[in-house]
GUZA-929086 format. One record per residue: residue number from 1; residue in three letters; x, y, z of N, C-alpha, C in turn. Coordinates in Angstrom, 1 decimal. Each point is the difference from the previous one (the first is absolute). Example, Ala and Ser with C-alpha at 12.3 -4.5 7.8 and 13.67 -1.06 7.14 Angstrom:
% residues 2
seq: 1, type: ala, nx: 13.2, ny: -5.7, nz: 7.8, cax: -0.9, cay: 1.2, caz: 0.0, cx: 0.9, cy: 1.2, cz: 0.0
seq: 2, type: ser, nx: -0.4, ny: 1.1, nz: -0.7, cax: 0.9, cay: 1.1, caz: 0.0, cx: -0.8, cy: 1.1, cz: 0.8
% end
This chain:
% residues 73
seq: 1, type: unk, nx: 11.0, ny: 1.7, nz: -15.3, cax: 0.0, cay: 1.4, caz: 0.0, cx: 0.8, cy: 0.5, cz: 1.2
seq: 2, type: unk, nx: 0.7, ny: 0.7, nz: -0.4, cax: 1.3, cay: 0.6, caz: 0.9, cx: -0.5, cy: 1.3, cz: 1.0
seq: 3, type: unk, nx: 0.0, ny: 0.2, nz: 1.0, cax: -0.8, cay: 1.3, caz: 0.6, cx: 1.6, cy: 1.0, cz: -0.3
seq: 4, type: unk, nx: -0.6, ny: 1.8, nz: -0.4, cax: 1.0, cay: 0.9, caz: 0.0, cx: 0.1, cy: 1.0, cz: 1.7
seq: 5, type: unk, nx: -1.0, ny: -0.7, nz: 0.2, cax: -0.4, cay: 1.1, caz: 1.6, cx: 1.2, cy: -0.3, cz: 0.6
seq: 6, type: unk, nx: 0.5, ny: 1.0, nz: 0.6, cax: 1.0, cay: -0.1, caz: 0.8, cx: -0.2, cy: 0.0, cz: 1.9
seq: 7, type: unk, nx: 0.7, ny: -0.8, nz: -0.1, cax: -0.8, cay: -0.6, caz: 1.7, cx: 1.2, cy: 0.3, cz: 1.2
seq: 8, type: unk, nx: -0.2, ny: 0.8, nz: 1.0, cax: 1.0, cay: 0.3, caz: 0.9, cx: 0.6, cy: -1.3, cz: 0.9
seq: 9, type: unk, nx: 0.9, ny: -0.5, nz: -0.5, cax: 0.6, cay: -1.7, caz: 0.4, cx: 0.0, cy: 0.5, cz: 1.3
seq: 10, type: unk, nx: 0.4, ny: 0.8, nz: 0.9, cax: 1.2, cay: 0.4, caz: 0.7, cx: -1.1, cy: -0.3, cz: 0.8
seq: 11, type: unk, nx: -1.4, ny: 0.2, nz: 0.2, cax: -0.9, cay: -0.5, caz: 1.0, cx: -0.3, cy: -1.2, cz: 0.8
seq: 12, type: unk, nx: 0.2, ny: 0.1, nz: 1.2, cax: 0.0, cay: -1.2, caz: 0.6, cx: -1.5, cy: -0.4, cz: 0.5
seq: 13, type: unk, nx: 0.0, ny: -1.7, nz: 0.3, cax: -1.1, cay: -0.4, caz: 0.1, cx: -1.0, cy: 0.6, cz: 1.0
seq: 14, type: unk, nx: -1.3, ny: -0.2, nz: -0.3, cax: -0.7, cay: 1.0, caz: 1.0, cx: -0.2, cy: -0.6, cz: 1.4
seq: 15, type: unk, nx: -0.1, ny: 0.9, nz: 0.9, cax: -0.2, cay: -0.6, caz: 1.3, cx: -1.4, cy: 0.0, cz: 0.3
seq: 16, type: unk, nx: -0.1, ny: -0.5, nz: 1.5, cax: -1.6, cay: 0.2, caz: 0.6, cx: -0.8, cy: 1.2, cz: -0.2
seq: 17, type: unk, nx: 0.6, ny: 1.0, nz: 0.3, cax: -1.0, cay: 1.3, caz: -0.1, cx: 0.0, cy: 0.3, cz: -1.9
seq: 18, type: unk, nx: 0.3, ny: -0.2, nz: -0.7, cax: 0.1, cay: 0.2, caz: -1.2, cx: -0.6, cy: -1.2, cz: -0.7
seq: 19, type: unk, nx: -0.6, ny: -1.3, nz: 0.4, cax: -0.9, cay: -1.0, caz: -0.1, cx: -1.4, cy: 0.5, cz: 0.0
seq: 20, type: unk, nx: -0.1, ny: 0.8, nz: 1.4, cax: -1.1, cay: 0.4, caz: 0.3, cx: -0.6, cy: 1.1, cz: -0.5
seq: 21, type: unk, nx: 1.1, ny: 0.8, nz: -0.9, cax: -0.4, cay: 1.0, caz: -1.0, cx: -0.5, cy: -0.5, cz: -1.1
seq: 22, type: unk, nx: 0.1, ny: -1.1, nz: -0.9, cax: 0.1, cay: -0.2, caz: -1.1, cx: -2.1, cy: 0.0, cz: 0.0
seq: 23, type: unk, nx: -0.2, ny: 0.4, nz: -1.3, cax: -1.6, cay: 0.0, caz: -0.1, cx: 0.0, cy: -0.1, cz: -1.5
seq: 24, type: unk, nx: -1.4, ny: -0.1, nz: -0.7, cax: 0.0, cay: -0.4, caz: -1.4, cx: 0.5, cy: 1.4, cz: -0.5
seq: 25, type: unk, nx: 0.7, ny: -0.2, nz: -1.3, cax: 1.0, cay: 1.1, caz: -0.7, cx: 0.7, cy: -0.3, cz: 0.1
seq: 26, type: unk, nx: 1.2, ny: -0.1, nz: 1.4, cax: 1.0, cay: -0.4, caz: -0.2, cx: 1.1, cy: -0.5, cz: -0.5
seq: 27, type: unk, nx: 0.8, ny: 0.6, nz: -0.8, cax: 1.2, cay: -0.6, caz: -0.9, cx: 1.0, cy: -0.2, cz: 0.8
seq: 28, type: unk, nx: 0.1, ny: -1.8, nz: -0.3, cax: 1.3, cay: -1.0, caz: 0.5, cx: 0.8, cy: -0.1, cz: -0.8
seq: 29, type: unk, nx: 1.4, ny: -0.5, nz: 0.3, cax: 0.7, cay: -0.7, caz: -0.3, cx: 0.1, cy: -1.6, cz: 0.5
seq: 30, type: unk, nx: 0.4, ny: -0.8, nz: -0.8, cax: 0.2, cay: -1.4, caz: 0.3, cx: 1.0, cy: -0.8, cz: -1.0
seq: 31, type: unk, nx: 1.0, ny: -0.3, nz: 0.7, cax: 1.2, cay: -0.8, caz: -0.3, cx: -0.5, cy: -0.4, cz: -1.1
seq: 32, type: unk, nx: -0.6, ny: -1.4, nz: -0.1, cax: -0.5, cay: -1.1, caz: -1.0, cx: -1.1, cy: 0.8, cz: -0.9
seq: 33, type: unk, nx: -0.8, ny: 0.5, nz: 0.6, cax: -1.3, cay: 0.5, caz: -1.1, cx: 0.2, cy: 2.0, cz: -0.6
seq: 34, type: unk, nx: 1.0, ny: 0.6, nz: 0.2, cax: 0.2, cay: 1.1, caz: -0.1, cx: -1.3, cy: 1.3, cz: 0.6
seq: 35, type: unk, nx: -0.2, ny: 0.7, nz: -0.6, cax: -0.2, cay: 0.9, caz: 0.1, cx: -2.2, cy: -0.2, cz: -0.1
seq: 36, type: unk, nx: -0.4, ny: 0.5, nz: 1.2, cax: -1.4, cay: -0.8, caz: 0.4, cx: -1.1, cy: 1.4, cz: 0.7
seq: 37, type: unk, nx: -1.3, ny: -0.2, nz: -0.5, cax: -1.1, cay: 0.9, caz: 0.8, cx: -0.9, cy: -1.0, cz: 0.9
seq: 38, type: unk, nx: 0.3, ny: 0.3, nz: 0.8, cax: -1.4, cay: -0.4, caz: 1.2, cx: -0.9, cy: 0.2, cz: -0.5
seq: 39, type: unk, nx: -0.8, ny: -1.0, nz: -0.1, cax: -1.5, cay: -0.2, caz: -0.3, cx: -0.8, cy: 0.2, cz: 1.5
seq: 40, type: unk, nx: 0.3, ny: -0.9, nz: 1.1, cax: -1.0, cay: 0.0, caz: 1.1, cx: 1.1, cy: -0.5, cz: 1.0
seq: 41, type: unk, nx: -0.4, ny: 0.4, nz: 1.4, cax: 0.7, cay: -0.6, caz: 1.0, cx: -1.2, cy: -0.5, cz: 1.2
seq: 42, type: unk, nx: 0.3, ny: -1.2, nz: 0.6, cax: -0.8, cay: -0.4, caz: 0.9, cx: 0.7, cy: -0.5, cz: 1.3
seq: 43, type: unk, nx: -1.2, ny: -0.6, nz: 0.8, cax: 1.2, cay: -0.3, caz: 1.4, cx: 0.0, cy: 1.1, cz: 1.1
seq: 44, type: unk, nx: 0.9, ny: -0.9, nz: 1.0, cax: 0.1, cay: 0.8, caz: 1.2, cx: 1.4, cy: 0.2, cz: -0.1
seq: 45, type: unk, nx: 0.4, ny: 1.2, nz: 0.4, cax: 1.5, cay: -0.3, caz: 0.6, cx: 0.6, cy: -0.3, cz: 0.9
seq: 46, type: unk, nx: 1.0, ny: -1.5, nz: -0.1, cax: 1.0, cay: -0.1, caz: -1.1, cx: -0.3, cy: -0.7, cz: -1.2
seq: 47, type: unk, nx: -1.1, ny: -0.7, nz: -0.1, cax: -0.1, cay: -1.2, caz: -1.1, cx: -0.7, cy: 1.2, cz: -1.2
seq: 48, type: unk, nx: 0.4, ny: 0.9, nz: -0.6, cax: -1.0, cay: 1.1, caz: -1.2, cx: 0.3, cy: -0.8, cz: -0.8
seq: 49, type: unk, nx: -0.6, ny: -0.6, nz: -0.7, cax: -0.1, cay: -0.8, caz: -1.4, cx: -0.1, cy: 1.3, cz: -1.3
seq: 50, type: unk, nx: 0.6, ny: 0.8, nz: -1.1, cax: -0.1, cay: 0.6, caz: -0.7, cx: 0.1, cy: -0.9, cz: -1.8
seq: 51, type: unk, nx: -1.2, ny: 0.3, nz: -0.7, cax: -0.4, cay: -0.1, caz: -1.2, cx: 1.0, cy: 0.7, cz: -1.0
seq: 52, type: unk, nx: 1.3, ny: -0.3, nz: -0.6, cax: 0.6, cay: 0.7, caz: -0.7, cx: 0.4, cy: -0.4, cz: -1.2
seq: 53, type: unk, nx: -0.3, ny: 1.1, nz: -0.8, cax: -0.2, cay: -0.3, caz: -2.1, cx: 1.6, cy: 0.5, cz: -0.2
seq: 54, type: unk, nx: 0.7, ny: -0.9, nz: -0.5, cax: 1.4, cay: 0.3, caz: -0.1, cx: 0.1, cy: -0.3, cz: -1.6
seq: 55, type: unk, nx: 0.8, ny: 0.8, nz: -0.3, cax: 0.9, cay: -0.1, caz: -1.5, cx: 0.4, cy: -1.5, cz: -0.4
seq: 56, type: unk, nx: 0.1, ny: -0.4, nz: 0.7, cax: 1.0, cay: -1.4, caz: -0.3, cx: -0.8, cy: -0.9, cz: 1.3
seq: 57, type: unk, nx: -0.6, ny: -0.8, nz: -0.5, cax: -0.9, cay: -1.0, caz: 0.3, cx: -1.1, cy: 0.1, cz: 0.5
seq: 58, type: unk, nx: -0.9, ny: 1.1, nz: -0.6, cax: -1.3, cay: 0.5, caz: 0.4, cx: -0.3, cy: -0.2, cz: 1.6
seq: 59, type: unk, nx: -1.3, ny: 0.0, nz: -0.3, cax: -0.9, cay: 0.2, caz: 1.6, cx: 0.4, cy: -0.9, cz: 1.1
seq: 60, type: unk, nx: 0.8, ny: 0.4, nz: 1.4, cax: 0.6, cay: -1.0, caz: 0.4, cx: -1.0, cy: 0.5, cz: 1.8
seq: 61, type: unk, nx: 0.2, ny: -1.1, nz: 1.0, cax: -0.4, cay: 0.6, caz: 1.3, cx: 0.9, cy: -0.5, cz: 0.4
seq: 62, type: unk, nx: 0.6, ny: 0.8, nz: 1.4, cax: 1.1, cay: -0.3, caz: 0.8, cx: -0.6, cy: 0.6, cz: 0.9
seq: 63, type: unk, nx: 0.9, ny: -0.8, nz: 1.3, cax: 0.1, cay: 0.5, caz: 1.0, cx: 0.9, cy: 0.8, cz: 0.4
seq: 64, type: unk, nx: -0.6, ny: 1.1, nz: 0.5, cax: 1.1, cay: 1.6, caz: 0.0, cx: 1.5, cy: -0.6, cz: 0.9
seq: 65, type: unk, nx: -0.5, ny: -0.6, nz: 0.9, cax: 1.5, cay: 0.0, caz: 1.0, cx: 1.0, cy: -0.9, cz: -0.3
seq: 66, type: unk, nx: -0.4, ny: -0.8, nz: -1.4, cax: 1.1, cay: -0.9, caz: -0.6, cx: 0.2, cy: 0.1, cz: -1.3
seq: 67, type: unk, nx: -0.5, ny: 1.6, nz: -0.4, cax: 0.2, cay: 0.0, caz: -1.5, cx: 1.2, cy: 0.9, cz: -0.5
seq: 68, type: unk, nx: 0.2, ny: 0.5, nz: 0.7, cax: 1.4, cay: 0.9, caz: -0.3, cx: 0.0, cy: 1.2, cz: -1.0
seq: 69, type: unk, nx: -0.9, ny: 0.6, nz: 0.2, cax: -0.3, cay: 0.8, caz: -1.1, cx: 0.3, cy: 1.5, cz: 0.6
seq: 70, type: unk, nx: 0.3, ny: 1.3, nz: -1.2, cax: 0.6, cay: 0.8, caz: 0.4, cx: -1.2, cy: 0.9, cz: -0.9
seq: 71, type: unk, nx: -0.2, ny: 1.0, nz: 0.9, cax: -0.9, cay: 0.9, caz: -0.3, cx: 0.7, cy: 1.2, cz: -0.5
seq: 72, type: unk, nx: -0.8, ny: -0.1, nz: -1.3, cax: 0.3, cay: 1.0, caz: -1.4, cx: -0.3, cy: 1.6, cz: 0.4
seq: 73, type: unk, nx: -1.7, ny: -0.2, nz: -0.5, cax: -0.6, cay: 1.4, caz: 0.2, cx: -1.3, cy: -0.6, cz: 1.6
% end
């Protein structure tokens, strides 16, 4: 299944203070798994481990400061 959502490429990866924004709701972006909602985020910062249900390879956990993801909404 092809996504039609149009996603603002031109956004660059998020930094520290925009790590520490992210909370459940959150719409990502991510290179490999496309377009994703935060389920849960846990941790201290810098290690926030975030729960995220992505289009393309379902429910995944990453760690925020090596996941490269670009915040949508």
């Amino acid at each position: 299944m092809v996504s039609t959502n149009k996603v603002n490429t031109q956004a660059a990866p998020i930094d520290a203070a925009e790590i520490k924004s992210i909370k459940e709701g959150t719409v990502v972006q991510h290179d490999k798994f496309g377009k994703g909602s935060v389920l849960a985020v846990e941790g201290d910062f810098p290690n926030l481990k975030a729960t995220i249900n992505f289009d393309i390879g379902g429910q995944k956990q990453l760690l925020l400061k090596y996941a490269k993801l670009k915040i949508i909404v």
